[in-house]
TORLUM-178285 format. One record per atom (N, C-alpha, C): residue number from 1; residue in one letter; x negated, y negated, z; atom name. Coordinates in nm, 4 decimals. Layout:
<nodes>
seq: NUM	type: A	x: X	y: Y	z: Z	atom: CA
...
</nodes>
This chain:
<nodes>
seq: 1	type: X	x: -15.1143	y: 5.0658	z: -7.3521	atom: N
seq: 1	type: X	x: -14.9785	y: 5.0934	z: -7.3116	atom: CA
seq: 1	type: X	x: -14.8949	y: 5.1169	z: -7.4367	atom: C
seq: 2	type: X	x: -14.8449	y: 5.2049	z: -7.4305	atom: N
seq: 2	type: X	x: -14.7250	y: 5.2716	z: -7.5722	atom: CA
seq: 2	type: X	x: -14.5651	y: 5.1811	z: -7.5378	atom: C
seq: 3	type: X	x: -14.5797	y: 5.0980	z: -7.6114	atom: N
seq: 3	type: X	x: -14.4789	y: 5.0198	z: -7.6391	atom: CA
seq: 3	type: X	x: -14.3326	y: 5.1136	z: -7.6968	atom: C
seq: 4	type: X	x: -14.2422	y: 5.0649	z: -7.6747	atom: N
seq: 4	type: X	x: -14.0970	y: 5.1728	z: -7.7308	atom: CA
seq: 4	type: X	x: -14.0804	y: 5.1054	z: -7.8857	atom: C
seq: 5	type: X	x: -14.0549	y: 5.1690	z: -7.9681	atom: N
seq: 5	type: X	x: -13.9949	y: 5.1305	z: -8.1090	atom: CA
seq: 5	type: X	x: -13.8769	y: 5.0332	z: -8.0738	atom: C
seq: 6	type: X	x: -13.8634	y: 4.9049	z: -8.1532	atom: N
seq: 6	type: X	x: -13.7881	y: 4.8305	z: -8.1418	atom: CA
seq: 6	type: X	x: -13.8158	y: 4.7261	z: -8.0303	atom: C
seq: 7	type: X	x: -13.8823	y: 4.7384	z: -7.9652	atom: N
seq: 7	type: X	x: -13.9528	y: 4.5870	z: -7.8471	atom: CA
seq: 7	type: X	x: -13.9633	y: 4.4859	z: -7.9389	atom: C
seq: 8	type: X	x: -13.8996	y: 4.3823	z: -7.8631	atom: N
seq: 8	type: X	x: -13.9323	y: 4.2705	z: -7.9197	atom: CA
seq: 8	type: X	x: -14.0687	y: 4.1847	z: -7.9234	atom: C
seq: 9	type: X	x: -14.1035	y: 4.1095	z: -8.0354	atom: N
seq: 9	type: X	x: -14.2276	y: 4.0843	z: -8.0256	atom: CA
seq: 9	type: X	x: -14.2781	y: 3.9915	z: -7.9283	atom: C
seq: 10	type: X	x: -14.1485	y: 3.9464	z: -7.8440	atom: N
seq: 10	type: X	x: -14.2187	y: 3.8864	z: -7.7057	atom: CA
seq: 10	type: X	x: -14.2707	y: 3.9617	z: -7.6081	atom: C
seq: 11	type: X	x: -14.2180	y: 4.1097	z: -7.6011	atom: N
seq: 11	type: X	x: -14.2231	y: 4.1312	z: -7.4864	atom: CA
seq: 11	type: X	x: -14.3468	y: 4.2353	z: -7.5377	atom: C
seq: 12	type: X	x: -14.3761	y: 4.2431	z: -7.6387	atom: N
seq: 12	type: X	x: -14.4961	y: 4.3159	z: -7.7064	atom: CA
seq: 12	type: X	x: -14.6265	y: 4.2350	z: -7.6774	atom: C
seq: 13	type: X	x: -14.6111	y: 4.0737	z: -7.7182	atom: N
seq: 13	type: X	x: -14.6741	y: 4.0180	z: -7.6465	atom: CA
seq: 13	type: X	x: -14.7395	y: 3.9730	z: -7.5488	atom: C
seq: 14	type: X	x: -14.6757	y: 3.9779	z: -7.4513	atom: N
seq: 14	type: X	x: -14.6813	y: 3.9706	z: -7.3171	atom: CA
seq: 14	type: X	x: -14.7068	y: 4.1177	z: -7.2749	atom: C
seq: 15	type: X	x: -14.7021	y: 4.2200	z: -7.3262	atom: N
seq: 15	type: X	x: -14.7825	y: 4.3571	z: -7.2938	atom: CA
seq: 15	type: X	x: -14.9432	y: 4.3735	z: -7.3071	atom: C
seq: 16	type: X	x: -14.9344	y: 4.2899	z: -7.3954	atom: N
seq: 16	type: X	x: -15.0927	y: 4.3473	z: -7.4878	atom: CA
seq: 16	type: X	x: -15.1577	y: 4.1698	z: -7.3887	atom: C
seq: 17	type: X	x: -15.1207	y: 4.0893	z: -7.3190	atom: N
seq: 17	type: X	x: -15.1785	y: 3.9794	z: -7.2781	atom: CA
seq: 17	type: X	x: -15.1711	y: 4.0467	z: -7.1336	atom: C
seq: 18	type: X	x: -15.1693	y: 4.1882	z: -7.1038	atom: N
seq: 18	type: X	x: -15.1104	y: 4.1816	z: -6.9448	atom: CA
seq: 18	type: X	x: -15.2561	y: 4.1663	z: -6.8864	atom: C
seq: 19	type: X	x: -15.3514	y: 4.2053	z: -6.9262	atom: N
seq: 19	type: X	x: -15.4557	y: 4.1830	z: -6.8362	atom: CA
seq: 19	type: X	x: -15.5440	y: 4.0470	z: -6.7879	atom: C
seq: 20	type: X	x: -15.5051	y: 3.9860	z: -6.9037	atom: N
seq: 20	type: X	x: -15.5150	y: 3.8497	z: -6.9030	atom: CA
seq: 20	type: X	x: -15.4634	y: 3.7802	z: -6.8126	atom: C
seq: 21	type: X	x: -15.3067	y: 3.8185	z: -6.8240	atom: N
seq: 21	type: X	x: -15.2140	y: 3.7100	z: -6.7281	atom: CA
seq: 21	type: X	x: -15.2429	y: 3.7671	z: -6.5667	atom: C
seq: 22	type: X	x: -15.2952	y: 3.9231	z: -6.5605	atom: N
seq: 22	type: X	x: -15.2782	y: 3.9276	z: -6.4014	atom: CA
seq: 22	type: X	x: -15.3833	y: 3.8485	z: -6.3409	atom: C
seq: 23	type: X	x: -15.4672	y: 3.7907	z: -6.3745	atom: N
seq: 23	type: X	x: -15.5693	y: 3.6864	z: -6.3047	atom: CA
seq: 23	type: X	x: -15.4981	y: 3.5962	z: -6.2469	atom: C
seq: 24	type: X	x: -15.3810	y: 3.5698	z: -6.3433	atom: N
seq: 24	type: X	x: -15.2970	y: 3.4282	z: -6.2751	atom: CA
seq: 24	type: X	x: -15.2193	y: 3.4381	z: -6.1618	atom: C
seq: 25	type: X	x: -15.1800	y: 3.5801	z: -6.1782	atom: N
seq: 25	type: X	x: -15.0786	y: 3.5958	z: -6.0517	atom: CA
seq: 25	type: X	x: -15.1566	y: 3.6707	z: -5.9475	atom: C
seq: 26	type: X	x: -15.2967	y: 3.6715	z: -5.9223	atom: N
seq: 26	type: X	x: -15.3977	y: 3.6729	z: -5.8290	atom: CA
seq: 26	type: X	x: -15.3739	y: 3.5914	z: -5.6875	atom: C
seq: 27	type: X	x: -15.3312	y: 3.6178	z: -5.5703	atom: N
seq: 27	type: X	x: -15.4221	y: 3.4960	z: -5.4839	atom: CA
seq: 27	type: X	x: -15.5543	y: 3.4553	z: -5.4612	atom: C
seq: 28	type: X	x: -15.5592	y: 3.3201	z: -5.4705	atom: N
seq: 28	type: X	x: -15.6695	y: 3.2628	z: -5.4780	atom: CA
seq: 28	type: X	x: -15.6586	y: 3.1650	z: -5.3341	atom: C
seq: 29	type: X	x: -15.7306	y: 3.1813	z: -5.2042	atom: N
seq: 29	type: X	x: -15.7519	y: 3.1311	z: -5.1266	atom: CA
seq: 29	type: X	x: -15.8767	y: 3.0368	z: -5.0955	atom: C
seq: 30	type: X	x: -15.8918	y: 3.0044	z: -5.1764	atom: N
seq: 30	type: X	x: -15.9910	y: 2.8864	z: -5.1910	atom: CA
seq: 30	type: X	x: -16.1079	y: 2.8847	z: -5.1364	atom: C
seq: 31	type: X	x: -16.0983	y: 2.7593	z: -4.9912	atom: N
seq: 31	type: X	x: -16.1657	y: 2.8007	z: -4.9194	atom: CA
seq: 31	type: X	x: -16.0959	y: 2.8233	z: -4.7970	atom: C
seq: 32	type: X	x: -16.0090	y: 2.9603	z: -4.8152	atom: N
seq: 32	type: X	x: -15.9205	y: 2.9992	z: -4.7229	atom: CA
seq: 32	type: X	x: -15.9011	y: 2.9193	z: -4.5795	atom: C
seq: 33	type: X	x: -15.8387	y: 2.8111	z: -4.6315	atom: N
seq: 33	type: X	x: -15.8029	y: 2.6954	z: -4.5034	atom: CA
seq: 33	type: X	x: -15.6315	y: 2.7295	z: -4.5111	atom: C
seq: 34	type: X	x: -15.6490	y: 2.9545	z: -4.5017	atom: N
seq: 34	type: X	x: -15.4805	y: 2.9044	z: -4.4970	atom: CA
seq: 34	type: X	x: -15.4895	y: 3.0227	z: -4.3520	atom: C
seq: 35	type: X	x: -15.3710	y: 2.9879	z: -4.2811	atom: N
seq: 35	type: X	x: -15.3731	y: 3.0495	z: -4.1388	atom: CA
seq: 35	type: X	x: -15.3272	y: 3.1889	z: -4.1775	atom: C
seq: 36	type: X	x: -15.3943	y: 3.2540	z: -4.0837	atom: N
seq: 36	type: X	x: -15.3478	y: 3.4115	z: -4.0682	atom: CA
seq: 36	type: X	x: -15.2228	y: 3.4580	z: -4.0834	atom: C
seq: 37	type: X	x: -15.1665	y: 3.4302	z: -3.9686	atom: N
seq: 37	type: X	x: -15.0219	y: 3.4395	z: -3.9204	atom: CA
seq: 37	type: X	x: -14.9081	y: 3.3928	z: -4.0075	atom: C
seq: 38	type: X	x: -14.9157	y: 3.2600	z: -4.0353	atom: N
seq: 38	type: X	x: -14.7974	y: 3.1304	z: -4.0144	atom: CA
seq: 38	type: X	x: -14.8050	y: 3.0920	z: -4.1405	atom: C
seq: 39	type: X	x: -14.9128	y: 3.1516	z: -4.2489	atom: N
seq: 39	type: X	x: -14.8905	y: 3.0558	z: -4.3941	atom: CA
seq: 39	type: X	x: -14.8610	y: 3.1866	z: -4.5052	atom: C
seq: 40	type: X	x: -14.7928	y: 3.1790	z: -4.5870	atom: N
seq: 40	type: X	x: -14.7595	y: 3.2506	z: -4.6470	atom: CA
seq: 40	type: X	x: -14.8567	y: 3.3096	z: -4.8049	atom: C
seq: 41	type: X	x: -14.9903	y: 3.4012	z: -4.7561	atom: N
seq: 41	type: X	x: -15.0511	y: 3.3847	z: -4.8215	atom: CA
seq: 41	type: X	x: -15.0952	y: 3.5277	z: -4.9409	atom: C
seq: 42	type: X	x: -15.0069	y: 3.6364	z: -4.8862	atom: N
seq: 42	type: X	x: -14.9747	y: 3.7719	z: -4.9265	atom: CA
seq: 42	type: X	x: -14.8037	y: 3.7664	z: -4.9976	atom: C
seq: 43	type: X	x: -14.7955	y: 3.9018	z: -5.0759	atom: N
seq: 43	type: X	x: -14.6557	y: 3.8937	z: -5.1262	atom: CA
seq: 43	type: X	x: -14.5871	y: 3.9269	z: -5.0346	atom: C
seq: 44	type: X	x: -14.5824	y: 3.9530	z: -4.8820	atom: N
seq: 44	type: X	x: -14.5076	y: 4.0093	z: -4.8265	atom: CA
seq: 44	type: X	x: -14.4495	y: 3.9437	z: -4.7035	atom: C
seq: 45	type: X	x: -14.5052	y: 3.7990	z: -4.6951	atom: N
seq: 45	type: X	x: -14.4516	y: 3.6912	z: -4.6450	atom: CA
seq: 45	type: X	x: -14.5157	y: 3.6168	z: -4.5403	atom: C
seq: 46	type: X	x: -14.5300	y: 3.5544	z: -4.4236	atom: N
seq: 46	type: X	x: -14.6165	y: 3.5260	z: -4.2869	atom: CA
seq: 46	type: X	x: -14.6310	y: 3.6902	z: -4.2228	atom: C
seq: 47	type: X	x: -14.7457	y: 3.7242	z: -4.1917	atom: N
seq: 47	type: X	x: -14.7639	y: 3.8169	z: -4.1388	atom: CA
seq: 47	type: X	x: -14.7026	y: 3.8115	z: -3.9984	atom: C
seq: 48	type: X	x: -14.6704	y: 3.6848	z: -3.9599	atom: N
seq: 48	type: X	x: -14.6392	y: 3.6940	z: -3.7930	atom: CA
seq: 48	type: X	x: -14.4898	y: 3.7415	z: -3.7638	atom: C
seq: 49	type: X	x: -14.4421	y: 3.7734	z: -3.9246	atom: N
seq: 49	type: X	x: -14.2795	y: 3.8312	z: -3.8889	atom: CA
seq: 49	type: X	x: -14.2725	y: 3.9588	z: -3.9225	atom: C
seq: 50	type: X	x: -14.4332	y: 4.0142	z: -3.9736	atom: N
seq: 50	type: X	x: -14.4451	y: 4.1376	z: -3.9852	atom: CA
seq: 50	type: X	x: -14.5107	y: 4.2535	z: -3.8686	atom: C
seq: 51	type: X	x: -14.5336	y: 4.1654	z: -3.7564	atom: N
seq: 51	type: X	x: -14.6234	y: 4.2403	z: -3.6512	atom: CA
seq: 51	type: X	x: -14.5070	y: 4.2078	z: -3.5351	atom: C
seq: 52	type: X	x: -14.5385	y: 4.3091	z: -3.4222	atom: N
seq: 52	type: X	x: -14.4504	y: 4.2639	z: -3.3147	atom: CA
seq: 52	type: X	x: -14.4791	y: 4.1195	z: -3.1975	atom: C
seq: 53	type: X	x: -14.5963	y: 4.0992	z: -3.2274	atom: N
seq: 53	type: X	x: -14.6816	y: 3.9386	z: -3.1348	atom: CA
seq: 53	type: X	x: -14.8050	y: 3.9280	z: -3.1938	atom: C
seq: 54	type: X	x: -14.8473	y: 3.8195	z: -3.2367	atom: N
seq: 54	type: X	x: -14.9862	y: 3.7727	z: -3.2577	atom: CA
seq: 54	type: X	x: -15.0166	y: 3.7406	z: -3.1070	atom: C
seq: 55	type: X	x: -15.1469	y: 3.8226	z: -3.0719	atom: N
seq: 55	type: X	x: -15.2257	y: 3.7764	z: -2.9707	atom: CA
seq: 55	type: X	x: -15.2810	y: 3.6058	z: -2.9688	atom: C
seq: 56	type: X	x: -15.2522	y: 3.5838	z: -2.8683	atom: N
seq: 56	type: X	x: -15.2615	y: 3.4290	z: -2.8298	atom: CA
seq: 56	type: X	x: -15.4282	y: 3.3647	z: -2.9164	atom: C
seq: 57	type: X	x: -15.5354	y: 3.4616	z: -2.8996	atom: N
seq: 57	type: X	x: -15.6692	y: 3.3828	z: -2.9488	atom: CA
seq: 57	type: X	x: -15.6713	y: 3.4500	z: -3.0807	atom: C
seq: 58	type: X	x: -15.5634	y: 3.4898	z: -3.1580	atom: N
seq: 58	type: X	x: -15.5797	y: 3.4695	z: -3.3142	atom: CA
seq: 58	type: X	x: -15.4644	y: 3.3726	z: -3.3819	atom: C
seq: 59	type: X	x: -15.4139	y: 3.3038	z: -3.2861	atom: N
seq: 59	type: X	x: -15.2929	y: 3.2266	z: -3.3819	atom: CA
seq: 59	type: X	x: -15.3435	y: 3.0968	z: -3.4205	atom: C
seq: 60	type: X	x: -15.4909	y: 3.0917	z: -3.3966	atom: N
seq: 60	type: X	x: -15.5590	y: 2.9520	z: -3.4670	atom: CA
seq: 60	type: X	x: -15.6408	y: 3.0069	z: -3.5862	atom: C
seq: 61	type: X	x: -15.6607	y: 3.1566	z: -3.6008	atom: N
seq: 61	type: X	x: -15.7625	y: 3.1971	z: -3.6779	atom: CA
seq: 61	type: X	x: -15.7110	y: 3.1321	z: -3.8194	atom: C
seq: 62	type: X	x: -15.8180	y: 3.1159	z: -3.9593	atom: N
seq: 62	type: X	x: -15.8154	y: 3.0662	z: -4.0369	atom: CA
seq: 62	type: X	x: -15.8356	y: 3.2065	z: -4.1406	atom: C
seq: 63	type: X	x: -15.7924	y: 3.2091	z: -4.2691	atom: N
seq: 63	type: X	x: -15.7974	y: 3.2955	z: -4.3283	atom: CA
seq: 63	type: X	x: -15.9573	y: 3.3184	z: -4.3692	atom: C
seq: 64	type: X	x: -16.0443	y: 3.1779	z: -4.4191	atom: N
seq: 64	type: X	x: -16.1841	y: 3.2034	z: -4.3873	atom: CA
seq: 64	type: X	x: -16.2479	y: 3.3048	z: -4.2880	atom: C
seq: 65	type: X	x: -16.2254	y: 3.2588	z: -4.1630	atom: N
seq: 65	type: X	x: -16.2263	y: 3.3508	z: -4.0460	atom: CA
seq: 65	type: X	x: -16.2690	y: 3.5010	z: -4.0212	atom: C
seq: 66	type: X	x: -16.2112	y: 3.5970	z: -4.1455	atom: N
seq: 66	type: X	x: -16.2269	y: 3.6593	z: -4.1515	atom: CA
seq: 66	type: X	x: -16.2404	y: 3.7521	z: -4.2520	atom: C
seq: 67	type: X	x: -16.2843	y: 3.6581	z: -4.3941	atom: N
seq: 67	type: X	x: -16.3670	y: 3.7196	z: -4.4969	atom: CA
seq: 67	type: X	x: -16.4943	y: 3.7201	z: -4.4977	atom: C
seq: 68	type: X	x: -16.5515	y: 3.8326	z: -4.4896	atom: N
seq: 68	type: X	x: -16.6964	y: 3.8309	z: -4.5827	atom: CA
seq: 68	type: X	x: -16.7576	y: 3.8973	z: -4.7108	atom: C
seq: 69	type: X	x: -16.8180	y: 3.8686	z: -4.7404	atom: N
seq: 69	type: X	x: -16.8095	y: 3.9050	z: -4.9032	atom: CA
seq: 69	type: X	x: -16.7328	y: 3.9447	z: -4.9797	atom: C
seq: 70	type: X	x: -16.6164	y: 3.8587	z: -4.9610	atom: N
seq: 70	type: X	x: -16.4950	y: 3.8933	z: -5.0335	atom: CA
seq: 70	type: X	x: -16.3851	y: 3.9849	z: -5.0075	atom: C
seq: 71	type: X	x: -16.4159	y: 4.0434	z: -4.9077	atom: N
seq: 71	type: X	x: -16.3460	y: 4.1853	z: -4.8005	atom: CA
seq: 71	type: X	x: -16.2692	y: 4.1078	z: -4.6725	atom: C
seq: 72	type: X	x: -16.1269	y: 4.1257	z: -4.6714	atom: N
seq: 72	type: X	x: -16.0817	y: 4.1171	z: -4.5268	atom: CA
seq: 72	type: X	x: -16.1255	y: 4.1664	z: -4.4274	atom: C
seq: 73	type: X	x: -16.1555	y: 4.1368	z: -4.3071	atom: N
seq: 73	type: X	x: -16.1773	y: 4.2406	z: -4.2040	atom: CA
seq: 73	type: X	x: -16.0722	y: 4.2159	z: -4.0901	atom: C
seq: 74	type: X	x: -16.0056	y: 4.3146	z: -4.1093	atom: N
seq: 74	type: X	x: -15.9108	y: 4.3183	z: -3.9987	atom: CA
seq: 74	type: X	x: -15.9354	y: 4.3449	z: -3.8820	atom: C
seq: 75	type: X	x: -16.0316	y: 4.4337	z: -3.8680	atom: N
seq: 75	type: X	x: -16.0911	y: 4.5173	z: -3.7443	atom: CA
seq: 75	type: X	x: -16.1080	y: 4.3729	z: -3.6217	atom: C
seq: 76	type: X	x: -16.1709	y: 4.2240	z: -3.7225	atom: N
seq: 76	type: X	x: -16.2150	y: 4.1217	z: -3.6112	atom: CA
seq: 76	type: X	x: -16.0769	y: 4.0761	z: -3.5701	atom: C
seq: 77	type: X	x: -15.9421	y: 4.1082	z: -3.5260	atom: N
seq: 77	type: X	x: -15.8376	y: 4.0386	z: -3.4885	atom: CA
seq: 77	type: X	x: -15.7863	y: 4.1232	z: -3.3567	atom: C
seq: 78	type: X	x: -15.7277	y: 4.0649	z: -3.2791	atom: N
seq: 78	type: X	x: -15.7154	y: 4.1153	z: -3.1334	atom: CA
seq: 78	type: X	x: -15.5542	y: 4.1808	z: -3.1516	atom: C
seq: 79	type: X	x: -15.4992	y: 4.1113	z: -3.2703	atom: N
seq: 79	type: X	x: -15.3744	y: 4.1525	z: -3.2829	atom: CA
seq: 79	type: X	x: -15.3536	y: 4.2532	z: -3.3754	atom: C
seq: 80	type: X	x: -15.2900	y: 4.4254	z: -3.3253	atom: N
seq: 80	type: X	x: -15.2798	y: 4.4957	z: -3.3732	atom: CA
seq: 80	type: X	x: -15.1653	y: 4.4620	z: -3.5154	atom: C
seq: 81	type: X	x: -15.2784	y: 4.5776	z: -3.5946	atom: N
seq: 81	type: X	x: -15.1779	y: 4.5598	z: -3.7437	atom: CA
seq: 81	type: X	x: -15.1348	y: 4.6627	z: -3.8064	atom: C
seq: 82	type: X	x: -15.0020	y: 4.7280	z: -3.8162	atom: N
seq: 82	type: X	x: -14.9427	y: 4.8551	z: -3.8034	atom: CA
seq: 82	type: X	x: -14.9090	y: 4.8522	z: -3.9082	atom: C
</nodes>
């Protein structure tokens, strides 16, 4: 990344560390014991205020639930996602 003449050497710093630091600001769902809907586990907030109704037999689903090998699968949820 081409830094501007005159950056300060913090923020030069924190340029040349950026790949480093984005690991940190990664989500890390563990062992995704966080709920679909209702826990706030994306930057974009509870998904359940982003859809018009969670279907009744996914509002227990677990974020586990529906990873496999590291891939979301949305396709397994009854509640459409627009």
């Amino acid at each position: 990344m081409q830094l501007p003449n005159g950056c300060s050497y913090l923020w030069a710093s924190i340029t040349k560390a950026t790949n480093i630091l984005q690991d940190g600001f990664r989500l890390k769902v563990g062992e995704g014991k966080l709920t679909i809907w209702f826990d706030r586990w994306n930057s974009q907030g509870a998904l359940s205020q982003l859809v018009d109704y969670v279907h009744i037999s996914d509002t227990n689903l677990m974020l586990k639930d529906i990873i496999y090998d590291g891939f979301i699968h949305w396709n397994m949820l009854p509640t459409p996602i627009t």
